[in-house]
DOVEXSE-424443 format. One record per atom (N, C-alpha, C): x, y, z; residue in three letters. Coordinates in steps of 0.2 Angstrom, whole numbers, padded with zeros to 4 digits, always signed. Last residue first. Layout:
<pts>
XYZALA/...
</pts>
This chain:
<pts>
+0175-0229-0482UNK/+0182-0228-0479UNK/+0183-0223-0475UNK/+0160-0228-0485UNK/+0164-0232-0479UNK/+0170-0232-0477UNK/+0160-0221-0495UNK/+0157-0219-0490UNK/+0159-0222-0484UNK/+0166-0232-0504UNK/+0170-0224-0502UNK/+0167-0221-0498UNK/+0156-0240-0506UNK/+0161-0242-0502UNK/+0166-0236-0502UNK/+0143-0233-0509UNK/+0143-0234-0503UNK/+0151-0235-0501UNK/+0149-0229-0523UNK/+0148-0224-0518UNK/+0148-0226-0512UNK/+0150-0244-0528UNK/+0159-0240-0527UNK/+0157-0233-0522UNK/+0135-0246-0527UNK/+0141-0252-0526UNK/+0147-0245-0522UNK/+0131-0236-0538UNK/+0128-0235-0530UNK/+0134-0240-0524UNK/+0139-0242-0549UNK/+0139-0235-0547UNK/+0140-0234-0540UNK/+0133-0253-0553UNK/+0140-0252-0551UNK/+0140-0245-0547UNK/+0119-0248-0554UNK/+0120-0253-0548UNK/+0128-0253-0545UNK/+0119-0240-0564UNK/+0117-0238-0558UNK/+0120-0240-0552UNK/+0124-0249-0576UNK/+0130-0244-0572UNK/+0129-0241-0567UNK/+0113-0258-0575UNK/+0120-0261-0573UNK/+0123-0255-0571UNK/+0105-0250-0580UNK/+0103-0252-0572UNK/+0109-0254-0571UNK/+0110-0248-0592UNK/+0109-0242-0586UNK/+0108-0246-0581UNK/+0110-0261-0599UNK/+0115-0256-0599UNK/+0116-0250-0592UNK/+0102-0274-0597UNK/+0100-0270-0594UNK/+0107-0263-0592UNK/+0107-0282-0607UNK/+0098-0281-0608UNK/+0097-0274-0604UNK/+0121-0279-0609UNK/+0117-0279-0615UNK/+0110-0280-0614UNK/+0121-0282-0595UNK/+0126-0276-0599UNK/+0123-0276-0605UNK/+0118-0293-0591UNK/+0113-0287-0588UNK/+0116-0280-0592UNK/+0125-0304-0599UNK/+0118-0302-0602UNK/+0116-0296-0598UNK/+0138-0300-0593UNK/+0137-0301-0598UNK/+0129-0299-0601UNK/+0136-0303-0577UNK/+0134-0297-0580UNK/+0137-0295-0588UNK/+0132-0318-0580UNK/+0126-0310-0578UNK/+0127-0305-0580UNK/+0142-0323-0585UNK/+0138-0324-0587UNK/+0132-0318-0586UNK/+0151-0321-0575UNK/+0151-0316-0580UNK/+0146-0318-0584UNK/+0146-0328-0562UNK/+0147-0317-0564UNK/+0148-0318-0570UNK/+0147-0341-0566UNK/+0139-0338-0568UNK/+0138-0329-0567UNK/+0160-0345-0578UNK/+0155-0343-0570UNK/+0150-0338-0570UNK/+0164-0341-0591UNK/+0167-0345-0587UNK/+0164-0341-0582UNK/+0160-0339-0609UNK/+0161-0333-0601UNK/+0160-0341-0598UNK/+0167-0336-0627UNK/+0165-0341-0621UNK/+0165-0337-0613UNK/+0167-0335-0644UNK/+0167-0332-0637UNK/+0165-0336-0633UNK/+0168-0348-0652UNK/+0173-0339-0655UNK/+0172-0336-0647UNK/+0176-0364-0653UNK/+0171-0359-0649UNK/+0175-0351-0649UNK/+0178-0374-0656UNK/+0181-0368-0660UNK/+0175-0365-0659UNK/+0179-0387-0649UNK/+0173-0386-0653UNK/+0175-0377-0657UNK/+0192-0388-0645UNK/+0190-0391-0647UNK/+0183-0388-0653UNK/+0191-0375-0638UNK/+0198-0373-0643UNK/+0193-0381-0647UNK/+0182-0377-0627UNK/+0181-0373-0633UNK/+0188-0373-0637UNK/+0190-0387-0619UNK/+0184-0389-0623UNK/+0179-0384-0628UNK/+0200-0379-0614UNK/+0201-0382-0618UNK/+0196-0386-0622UNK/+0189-0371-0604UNK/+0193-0367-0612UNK/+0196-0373-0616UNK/+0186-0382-0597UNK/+0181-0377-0600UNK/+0184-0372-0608UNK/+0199-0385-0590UNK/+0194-0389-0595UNK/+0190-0386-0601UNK/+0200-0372-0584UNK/+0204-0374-0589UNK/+0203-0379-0593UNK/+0188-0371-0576UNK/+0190-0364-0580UNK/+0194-0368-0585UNK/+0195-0380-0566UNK/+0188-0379-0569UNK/+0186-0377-0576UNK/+0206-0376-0563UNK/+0205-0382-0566UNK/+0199-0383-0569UNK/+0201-0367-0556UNK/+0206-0364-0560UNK/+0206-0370-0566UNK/+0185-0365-0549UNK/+0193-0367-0550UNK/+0196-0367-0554UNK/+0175-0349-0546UNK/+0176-0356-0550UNK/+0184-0358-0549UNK/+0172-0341-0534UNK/+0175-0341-0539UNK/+0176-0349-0541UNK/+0169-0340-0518UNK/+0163-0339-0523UNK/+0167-0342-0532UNK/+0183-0338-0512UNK/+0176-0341-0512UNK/+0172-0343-0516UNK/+0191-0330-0520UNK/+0194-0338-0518UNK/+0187-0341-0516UNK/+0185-0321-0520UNK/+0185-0322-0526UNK/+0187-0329-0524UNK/+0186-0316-0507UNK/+0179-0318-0512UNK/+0178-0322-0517UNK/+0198-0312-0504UNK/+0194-0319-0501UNK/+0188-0320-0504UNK/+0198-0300-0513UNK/+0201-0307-0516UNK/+0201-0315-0510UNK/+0191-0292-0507UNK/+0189-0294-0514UNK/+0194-0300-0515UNK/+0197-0290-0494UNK/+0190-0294-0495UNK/+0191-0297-0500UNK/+0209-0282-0500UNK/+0210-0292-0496UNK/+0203-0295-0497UNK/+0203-0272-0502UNK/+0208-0276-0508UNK/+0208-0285-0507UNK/+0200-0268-0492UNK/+0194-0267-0498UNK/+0198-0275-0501UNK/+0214-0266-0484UNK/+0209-0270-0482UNK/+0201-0272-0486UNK/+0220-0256-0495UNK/+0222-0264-0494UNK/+0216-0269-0490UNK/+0215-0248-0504UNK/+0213-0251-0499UNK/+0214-0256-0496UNK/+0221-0246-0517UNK/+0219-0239-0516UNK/+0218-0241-0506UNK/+0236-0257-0518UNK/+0229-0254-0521UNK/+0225-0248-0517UNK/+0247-0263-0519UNK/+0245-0256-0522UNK/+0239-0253-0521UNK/+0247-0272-0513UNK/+0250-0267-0509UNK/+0250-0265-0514UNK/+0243-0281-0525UNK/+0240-0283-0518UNK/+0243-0276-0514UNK/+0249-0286-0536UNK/+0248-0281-0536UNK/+0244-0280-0528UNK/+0250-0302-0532UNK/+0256-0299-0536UNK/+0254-0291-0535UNK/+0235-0305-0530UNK/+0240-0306-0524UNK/+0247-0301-0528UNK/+0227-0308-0540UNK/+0228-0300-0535UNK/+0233-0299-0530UNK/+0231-0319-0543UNK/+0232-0315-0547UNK/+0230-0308-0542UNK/+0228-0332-0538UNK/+0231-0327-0533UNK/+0234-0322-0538UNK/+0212-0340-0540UNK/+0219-0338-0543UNK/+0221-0335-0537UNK/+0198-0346-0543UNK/+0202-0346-0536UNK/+0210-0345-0538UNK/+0190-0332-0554UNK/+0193-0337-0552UNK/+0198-0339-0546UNK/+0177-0323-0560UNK/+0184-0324-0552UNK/+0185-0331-0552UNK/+0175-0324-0576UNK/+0173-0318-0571UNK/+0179-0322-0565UNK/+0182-0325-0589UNK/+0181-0328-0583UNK/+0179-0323-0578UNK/+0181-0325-0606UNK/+0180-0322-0604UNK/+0177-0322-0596UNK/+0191-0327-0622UNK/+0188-0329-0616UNK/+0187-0323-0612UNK/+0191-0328-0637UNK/+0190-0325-0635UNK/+0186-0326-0626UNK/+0199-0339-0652UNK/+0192-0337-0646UNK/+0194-0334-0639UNK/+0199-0341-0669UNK/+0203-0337-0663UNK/+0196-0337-0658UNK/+0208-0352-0680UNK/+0204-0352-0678UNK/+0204-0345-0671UNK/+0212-0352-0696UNK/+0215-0351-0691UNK/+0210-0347-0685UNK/+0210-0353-0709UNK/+0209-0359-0706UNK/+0212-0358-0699UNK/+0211-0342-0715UNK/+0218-0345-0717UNK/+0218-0351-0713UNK/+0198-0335-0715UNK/+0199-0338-0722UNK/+0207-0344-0722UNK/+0199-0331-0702UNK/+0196-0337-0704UNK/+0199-0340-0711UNK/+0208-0320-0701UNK/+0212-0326-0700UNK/+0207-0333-0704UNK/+0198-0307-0700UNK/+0204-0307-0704UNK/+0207-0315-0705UNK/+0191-0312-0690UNK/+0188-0309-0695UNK/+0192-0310-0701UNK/+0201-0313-0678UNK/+0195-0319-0681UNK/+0191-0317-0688UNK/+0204-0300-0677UNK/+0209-0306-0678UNK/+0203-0311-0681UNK/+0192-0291-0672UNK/+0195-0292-0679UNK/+0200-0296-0681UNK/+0190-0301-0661UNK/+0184-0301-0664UNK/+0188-0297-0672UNK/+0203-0298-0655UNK/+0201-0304-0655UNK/+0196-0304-0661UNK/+0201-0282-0651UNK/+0206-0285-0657UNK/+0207-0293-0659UNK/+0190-0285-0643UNK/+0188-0280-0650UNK/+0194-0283-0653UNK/+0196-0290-0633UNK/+0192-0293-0633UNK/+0189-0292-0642UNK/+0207-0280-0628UNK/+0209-0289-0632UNK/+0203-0290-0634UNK/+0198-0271-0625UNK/+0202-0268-0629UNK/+0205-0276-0635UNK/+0196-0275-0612UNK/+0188-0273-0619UNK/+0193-0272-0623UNK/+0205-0277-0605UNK/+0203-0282-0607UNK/+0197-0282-0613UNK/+0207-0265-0604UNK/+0213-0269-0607UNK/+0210-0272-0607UNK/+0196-0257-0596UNK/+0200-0258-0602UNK/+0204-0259-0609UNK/+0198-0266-0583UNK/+0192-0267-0590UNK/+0195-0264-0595UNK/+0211-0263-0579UNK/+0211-0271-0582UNK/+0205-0269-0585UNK/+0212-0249-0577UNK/+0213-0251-0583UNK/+0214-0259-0585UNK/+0199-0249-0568UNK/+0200-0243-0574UNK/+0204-0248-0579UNK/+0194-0252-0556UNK/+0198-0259-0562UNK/+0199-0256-0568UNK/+0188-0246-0549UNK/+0193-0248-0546UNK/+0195-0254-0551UNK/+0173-0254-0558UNK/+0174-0246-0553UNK/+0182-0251-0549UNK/+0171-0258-0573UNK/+0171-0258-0566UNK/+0174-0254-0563UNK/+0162-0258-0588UNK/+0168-0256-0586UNK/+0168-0256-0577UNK/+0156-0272-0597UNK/+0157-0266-0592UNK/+0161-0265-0588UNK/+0164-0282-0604UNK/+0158-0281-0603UNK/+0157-0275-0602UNK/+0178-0284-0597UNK/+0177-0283-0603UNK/+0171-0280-0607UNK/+0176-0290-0585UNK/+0177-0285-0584UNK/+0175-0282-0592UNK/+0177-0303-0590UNK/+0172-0301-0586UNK/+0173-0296-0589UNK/+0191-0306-0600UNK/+0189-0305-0593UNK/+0182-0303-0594UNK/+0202-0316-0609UNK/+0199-0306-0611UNK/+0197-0307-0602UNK/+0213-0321-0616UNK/+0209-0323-0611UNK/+0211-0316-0611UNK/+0214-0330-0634UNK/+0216-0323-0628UNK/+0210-0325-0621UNK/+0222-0342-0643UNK/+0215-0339-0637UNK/+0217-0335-0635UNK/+0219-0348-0657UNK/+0222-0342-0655UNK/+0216-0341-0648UNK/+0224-0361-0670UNK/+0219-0357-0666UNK/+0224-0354-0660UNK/+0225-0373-0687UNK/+0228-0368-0680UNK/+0223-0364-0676UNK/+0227-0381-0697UNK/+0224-0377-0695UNK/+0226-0377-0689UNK/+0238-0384-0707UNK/+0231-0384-0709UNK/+0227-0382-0705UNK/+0252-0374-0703UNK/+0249-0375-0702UNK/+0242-0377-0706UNK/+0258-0361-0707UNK/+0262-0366-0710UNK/+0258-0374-0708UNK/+0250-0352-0699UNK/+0250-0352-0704UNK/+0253-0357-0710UNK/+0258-0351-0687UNK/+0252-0354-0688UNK/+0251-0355-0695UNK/+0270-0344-0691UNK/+0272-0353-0690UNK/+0266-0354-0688UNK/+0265-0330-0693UNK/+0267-0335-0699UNK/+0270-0341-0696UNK/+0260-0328-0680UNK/+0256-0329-0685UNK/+0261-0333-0689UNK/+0271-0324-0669UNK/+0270-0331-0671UNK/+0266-0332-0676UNK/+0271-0310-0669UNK/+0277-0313-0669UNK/+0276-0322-0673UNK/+0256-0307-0668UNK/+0262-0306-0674UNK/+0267-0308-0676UNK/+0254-0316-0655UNK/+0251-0315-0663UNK/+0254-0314-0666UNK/+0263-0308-0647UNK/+0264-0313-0649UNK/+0259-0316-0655UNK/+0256-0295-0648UNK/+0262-0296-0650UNK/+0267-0304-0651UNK/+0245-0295-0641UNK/+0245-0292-0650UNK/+0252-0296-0652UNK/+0249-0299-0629UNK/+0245-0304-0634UNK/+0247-0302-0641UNK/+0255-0289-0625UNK/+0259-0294-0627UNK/+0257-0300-0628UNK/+0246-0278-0626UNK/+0251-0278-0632UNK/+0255-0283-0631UNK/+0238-0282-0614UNK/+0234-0280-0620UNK/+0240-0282-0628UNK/+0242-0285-0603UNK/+0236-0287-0603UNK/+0235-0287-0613UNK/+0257-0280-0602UNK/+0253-0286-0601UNK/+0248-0287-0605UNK/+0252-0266-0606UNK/+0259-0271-0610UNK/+0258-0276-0609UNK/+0242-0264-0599UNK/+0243-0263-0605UNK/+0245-0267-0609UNK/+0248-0260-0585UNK/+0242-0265-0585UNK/+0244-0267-0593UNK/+0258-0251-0589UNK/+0260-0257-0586UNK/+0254-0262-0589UNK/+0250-0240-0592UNK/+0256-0244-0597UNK/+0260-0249-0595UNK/+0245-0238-0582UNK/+0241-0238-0586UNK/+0244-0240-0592UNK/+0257-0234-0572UNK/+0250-0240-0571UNK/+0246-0240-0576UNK/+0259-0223-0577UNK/+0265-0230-0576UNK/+0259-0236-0577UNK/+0252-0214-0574UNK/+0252-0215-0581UNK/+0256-0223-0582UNK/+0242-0219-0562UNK/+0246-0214-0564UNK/+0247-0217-0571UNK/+0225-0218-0553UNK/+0232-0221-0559UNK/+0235-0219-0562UNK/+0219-0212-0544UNK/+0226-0213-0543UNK/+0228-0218-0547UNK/+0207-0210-0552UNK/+0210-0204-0549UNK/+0218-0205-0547UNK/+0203-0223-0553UNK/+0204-0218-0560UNK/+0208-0212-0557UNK/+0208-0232-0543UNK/+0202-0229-0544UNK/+0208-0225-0549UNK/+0214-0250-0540UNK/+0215-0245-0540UNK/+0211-0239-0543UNK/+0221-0264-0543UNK/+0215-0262-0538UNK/+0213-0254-0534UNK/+0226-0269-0557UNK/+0226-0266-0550UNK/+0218-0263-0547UNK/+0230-0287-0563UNK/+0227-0281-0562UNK/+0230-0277-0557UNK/+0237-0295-0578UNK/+0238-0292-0571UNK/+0234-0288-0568UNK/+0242-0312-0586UNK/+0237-0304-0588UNK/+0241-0302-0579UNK/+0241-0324-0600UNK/+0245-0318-0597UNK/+0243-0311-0594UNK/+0239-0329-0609UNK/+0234-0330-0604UNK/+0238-0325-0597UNK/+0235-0334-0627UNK/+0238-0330-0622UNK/+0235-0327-0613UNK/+0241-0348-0632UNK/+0236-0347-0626UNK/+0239-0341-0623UNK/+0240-0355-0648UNK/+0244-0351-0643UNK/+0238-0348-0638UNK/+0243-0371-0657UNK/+0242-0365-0653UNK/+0244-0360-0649UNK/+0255-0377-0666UNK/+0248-0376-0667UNK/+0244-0370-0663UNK/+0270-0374-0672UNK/+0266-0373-0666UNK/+0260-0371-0668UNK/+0285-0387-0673UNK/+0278-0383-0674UNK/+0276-0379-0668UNK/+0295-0394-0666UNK/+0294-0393-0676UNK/+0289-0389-0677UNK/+0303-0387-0653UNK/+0296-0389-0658UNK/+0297-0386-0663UNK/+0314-0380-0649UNK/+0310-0386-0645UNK/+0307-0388-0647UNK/+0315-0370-0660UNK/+0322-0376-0658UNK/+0320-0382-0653UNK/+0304-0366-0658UNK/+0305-0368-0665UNK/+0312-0373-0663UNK/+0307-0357-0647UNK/+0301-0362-0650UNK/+0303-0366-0652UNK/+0317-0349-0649UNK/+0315-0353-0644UNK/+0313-0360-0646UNK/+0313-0342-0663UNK/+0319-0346-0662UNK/+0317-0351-0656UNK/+0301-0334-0655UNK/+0301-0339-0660UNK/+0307-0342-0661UNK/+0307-0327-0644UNK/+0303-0331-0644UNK/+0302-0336-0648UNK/+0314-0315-0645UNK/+0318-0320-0647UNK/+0313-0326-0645UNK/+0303-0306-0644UNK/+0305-0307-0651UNK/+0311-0313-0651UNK/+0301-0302-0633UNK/+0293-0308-0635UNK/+0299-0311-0641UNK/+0311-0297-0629UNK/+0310-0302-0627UNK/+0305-0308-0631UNK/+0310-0285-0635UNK/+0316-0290-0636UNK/+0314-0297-0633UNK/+0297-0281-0628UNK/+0295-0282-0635UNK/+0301-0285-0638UNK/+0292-0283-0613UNK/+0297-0281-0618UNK/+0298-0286-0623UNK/+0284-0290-0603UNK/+0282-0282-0605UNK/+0287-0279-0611UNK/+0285-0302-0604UNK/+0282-0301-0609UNK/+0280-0295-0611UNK/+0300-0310-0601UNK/+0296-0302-0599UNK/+0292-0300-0605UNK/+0302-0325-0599UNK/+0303-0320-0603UNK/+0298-0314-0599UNK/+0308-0340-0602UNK/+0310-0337-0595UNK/+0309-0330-0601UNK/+0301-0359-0606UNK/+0305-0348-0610UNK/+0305-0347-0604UNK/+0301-0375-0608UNK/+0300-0368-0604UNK/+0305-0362-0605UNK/+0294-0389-0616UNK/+0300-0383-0615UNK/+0298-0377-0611UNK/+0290-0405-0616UNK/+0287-0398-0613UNK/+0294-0394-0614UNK/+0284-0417-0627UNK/+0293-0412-0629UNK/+0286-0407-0624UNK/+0277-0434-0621UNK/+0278-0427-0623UNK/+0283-0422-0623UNK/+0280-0448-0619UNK/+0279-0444-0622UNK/+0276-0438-0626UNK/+0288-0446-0605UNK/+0291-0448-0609UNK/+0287-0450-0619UNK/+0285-0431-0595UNK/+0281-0435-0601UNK/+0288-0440-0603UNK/+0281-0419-0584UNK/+0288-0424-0587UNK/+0285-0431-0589UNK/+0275-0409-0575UNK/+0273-0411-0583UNK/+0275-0418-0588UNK/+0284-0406-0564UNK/+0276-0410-0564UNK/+0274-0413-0571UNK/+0291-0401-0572UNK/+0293-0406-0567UNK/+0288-0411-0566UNK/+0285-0390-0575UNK/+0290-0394-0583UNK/+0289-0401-0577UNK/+0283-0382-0564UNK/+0279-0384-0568UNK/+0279-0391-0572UNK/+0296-0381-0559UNK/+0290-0384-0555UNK/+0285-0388-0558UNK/+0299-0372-0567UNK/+0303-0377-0567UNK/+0299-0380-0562UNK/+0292-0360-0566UNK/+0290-0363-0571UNK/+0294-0371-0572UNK/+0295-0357-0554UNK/+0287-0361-0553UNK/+0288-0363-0560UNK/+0308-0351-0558UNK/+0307-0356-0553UNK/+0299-0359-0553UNK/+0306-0340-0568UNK/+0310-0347-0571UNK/+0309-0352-0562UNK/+0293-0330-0571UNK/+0296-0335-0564UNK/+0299-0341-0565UNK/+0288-0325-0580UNK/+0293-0324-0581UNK/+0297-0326-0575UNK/+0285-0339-0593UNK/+0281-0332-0590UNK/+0287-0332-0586UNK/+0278-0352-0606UNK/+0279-0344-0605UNK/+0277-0341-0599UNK/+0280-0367-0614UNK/+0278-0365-0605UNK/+0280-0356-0605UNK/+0273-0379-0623UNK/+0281-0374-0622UNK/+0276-0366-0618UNK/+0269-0394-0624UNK/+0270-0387-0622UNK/+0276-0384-0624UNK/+0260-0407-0634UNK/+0266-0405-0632UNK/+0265-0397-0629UNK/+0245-0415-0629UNK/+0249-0410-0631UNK/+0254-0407-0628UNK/+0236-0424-0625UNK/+0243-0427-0628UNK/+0245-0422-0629UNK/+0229-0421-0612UNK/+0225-0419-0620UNK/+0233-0423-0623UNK/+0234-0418-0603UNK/+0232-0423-0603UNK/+0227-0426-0610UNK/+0242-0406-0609UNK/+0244-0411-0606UNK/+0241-0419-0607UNK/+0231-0401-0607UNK/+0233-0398-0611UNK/+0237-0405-0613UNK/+0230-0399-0590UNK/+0226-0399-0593UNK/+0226-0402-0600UNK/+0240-0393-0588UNK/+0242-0399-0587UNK/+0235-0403-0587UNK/+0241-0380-0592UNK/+0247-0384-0597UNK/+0244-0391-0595UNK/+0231-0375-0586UNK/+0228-0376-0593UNK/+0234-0379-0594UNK/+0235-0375-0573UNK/+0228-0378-0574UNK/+0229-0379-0582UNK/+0246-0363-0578UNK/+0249-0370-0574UNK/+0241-0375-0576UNK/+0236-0354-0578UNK/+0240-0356-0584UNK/+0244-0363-0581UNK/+0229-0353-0567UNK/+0226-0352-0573UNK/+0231-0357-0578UNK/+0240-0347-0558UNK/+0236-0355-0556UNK/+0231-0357-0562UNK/+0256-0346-0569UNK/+0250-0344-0564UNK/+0245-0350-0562UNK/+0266-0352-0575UNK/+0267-0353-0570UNK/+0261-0352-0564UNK/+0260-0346-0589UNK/+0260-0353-0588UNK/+0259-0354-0582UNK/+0260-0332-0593UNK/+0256-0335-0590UNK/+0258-0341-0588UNK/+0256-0343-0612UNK/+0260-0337-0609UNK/+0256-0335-0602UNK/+0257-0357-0619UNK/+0255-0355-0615UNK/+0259-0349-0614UNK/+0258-0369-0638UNK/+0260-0361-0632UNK/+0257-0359-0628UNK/+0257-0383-0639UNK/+0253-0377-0637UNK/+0257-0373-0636UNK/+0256-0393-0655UNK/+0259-0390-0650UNK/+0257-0384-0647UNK/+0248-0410-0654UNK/+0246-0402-0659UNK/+0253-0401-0651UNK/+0247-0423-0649UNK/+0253-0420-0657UNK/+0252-0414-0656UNK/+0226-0421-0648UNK/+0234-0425-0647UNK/+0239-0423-0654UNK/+0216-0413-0651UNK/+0223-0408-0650UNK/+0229-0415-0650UNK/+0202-0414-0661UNK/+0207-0418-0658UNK/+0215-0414-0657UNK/+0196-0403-0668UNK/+0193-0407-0663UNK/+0197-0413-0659UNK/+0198-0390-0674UNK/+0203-0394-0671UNK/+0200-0398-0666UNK/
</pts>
């Protein structure tokens, strides 16, 4: 798919600073949207900013954790767009919370999100890719996905967990000309910790990490070129900022020193509380 003009995307997530960056991104590629999450007001902020005479954007209002929901999605669709070439499932959430205090809510919440409301739009939409000479499929996996992280039990995970069901979608789909890539952003300047932000084990650990993240972390806009320039070249895995790049390769050269150094990291910072 080296040329997206006409093609139509799916975003889920849309509303976020990620996903808002990839619609209008996306956008500027000639592609029509249809905008997925569950803040009917930023999503209408969105559409506003977006407004094409020509481009078709539509916007869903959906709870991605409810599998009623994902499923009146395709009607949606389909009644805004003759098609749908892509789908960006970009939809995610973390908490900032240690394996001792995650209760079972929190471990099927991260989940729903992170992990079964990708699988599940896949399923839901496969056959109108499939109607399609070619099509493609992005999951946004994480960093974390690498190794697992101290106080991110279930976004790493979730996110190893899309990352494995990406790598057998892509196995399964090639033959049907339907393309899938699996991303992988260490910190971007999002306020995605913000939303779960008053759960976490340390509010004041909590705030650091995501003044860090605003710092040091790639821009969102950044990040979104970046993935739209793999859906072009049908890039199977991609990491976004030189964290995931490192701890990518120090997870596969240097396995043990990585879980050492996570390790000695999470003992000082509970030594400090």
């Amino acid at each position: 798919m080296k040329h997206l003009r006409g093609k139509t995307v799916v975003i889920t997530g849309a509303a976020g600073g990620l996903g808002s960056a990839l619609a209008k991104a996306l956008a500027s590629e000639g592609c029509h949207l249809a905008l997925i999450d569950i803040n009917q007001r930023e999503l209408l902020s969105l559409v506003k900013d977006l407004q094409s005479s020509k481009l078709r954007v539509s916007y869903h209002v959906a709870n991605l954790c409810e599998k009623t929901d994902i499923y009146k999605l395709p009607a949606e669709l389909l009644a805004a767009h003759q098609s749908i070439n892509v789908i960006v499932n970009n939809a995610g959430m973390t908490l900032q919370k240690s394996i001792e205090n995650h209760n079972a809510e929190d471990w099927q919440r991260v989940f729903d999100l992170n992990f079964w409301a990708a699988v599940s739009m896949c399923q839901t939409l496969l056959p109108f890719l499939r109607q399609q000479n070619s099509a493609h499929i992005v999951n946004l996996s994480s960093m974390a996905a690498f190794h697992g992280l101290p106080s991110q039990g279930s976004y790493s995970s979730s996110k190893a967990a899309l990352q494995a069901y990406s790598e057998s979608l892509r196995a399964e789909l090639s033959r049907d000309g339907i393309s899938v890539s699996c991303i992988h952003p260490g910190a971007i300047q999002t306020n995605m910790i913000m939303a779960t932000l008053n759960e976490s084990d340390d509010l004041e650990q909590a705030h650091k990490n995501m003044m860090l993240a605003q710092r040091f972390g790639v821009s969102a806009e950044f990040a979104a070129k970046k993935i739209v320039r793999g859906i072009k070249r049908n890039t199977r895995s991609m990491t976004i900022g030189a964290d995931a790049t490192l701890l990518k390769l120090a997870s596969i050269v240097f396995p043990g020193l990585t879980a050492k150094l996570l390790a000695r990291t999470y003992s000082r910072f509970i030594t400090d509380l």
